[in-house]
N, C-alpha and C positions, 0 to 999 in steps of 0.2 A: 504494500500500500504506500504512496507517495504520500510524505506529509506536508503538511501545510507552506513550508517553507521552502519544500522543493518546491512544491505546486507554485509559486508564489516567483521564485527566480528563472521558472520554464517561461509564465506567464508573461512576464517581463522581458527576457531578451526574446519572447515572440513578436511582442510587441513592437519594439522598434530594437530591429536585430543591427541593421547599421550605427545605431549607440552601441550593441554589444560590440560590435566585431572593433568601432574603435579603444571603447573601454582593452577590449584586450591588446588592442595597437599601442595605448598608452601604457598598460600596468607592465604588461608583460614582457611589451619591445617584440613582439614576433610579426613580421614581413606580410599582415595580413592583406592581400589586395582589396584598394575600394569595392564595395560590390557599386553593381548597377541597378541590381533588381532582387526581390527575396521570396520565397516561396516557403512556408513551412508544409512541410510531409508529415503523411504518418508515421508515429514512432516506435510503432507495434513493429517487432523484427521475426514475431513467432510466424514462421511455417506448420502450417495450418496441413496442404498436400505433402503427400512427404515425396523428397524431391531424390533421386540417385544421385549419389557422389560417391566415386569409388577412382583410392589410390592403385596404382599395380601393385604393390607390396608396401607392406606395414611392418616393421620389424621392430621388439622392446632390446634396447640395450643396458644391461646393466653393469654398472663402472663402479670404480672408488669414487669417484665425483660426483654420482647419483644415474637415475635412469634415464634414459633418451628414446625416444621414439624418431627408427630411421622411415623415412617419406620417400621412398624408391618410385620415382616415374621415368617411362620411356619414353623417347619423344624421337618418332622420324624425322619430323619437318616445323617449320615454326609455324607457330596455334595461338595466337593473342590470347582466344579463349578459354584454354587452357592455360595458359602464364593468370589470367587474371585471375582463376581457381585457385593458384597456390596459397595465398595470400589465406582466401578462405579455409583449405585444409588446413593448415598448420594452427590459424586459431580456433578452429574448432576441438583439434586433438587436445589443444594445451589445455580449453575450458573442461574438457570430457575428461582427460585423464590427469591432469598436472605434473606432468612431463615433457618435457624441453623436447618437442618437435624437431627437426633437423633434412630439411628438402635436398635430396639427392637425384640428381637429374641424369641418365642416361641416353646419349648421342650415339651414331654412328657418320655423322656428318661434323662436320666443321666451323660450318656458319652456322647450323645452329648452334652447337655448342658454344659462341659467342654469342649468340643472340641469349639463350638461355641463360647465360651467366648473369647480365644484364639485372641488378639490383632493382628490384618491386620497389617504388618510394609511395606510397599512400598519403597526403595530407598537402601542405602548404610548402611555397618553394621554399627550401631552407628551412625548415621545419617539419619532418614528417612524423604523422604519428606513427607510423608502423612501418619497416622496410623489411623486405625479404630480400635477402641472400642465398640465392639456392648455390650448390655445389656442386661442378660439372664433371661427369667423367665423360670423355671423348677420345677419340684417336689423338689427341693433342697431347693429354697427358697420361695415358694408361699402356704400359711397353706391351710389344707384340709378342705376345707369345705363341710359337710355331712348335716347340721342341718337347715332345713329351718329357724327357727329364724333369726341362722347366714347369709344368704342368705337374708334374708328382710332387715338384719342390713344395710350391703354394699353390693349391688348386682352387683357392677363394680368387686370388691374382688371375690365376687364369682363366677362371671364369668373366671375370669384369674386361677380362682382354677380349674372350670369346664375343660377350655383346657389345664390347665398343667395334673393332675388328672384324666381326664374325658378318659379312654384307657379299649378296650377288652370290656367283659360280663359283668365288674362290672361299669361300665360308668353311668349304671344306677342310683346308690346310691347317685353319684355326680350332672348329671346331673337334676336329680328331683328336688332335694330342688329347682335349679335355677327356670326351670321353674315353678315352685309353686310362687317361688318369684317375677318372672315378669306380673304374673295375679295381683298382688297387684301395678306395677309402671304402671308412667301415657303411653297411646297407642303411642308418639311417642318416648319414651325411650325406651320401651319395643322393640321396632320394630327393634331400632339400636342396641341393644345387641346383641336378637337373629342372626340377621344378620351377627353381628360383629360375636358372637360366630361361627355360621354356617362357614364361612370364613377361621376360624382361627384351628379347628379340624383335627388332621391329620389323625386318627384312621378312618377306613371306616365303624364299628362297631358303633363306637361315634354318627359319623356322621347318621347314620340310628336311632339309639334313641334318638336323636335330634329332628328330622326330625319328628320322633313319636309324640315326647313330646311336640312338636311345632303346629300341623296340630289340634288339637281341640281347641287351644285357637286362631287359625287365625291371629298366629304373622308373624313366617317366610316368607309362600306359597303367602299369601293373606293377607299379612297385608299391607292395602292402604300407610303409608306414606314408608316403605319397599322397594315395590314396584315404588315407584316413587324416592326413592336414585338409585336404581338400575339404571333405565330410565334414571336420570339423568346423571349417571355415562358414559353410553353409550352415550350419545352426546356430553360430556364433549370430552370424549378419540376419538370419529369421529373428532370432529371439531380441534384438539390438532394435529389429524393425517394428515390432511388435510393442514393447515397451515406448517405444520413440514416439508411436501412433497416438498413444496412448498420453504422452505429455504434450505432445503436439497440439489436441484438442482438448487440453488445459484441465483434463483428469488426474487428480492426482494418482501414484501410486506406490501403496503402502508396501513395505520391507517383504511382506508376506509372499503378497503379488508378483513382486521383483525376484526372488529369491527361488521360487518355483518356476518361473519361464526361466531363470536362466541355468537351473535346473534340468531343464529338459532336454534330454537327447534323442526326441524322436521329431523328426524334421515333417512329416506329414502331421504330428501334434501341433507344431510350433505352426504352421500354414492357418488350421484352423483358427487358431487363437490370435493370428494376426487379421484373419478377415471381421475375425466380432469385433476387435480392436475396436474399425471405422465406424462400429455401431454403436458398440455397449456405453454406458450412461454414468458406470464405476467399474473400475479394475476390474470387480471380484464377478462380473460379465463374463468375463474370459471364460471363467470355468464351468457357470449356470449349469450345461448341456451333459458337461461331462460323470459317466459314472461316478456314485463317491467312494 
């Protein structure tokens, strides 16, 4: 509930917002330009439709310095509208998990990976409130690895070679050594790379001698722990949607509620209890139907 005092200072610089923006020219000294004209918007930010945004890979890192959350996107070609999503992923993750975000951008081009690097400035010139810095890996700066030894040495290395590298007919010189390399690491490492890798490829070429290179050692298609990150993934993002549905349309929901759906490992469960979501009136909706 807003009290009185906010209501009171919202009121006011709606009022005549060109005094606001000088008040802040004078107190504050920040470069704000005159306006010419002012419009106030609505300040309701809640999404209401629930809308798809999805990273290619999400990763928790934990450090001596605290946790990180790595932001893994692939990027063929340059996408405005996707550069302009970054900004929004990373503060949503931080408000969601409170953990330091960290935008890691994968190229296999050059210009974009300049383009990509290119710092997000959000606000006033010489003043931003929010800047994103993402971190590029490209053919620029990730060495070529060709040589299975090098590939057995660090196979995380060669992997991030594989996708910066790994583009067109010759994909294959790159992407060999790797998989040579991962017949030698233990079945659930191996399982998260190719994965990872597979994900991370933008080339459709790549991606098909991948796919090659992968299907007689039984990593990618059918490799059992693979296969159950995936699964997992999928009930994680039902049960996330379902809950989210449910705050979205300004329902609360109690510990109980939350605690149960995220409880759930059964993905055709999790389906129904997403579609009452858009209906139900309170949480405990969800389960009305269900045996008790």
């Amino acid at each position: 509930m807003t009290s009185y005092g906010k209501e009171g200072l919202h009121r006011f610089s709606q009022k005549d917002p060109a005094g606001f923006t000088r008040t802040l020219q004078h107190v504050l000294h920040i470069p704000i330009p005159e306006p010419r004209d002012f419009a106030v918007l609505n300040a309701d930010l809640t999404e209401i439709e629930p809308i798809e945004r999805r990273v290619d890979t999400l990763l928790r890192a934990e450090t001596d310095e605290g946790v990180y959350l790595l932001v893994v996107e692939s990027q063929g070609a340059r996408d405005d509208d996707k550069r302009s999503s970054w900004a929004y992923y990373l503060s949503y993750l931080y408000a969601k998990y409170r953990w330091e975000p960290v935008l890691i951008v994968l190229t296999q081009s050059r210009s974009t990976a300049r383009w990509a690097a290119r710092p997000i400035r959000l606000g006033l010139p010489g003043w931003h409130s929010l800047t994103v810095r993402p971190l590029v890996l490209s053919p620029e700066n990730v060495p070529l690895i060709t040589s299975e030894e090098e590939a057995r040495r660090d196979v995380f290395l060669a992997a991030f070679s594989a996708m910066t590298h790994g583009k067109g007919p010759g994909a294959a010189a790159i992407l060999g050594p790797l998989a040579a390399a991962l017949e030698t690491t233990d079945g659930d490492s191996a399982g998260m790379i190719a994965q990872f890798v597979e994900s991370c490829l933008v080339d459709a070429q790549a991606k098909q001698i991948w796919k090659e290179l992968m299907m007689p050692v039984n990593y990618f298609f059918r490799h059992e722990v693979a296969e159950k990150v995936r699964e997992q993934g999928r009930i994680e993002d039902r049960a996330e949607m379902t809950l989210h549905i449910l705050e979205w349309r300004g329902i609360a929901v109690p510990d109980s509620v939350r605690d149960r759906v995220e409880a759930c490992s059964d993905l055709d469960q999790l389906e129904v209890w997403a579609q009452r979501a858009v209906h139900a009136s309170q949480a405990e909706d969800l389960f009305a139907d269900d045996p008790v």
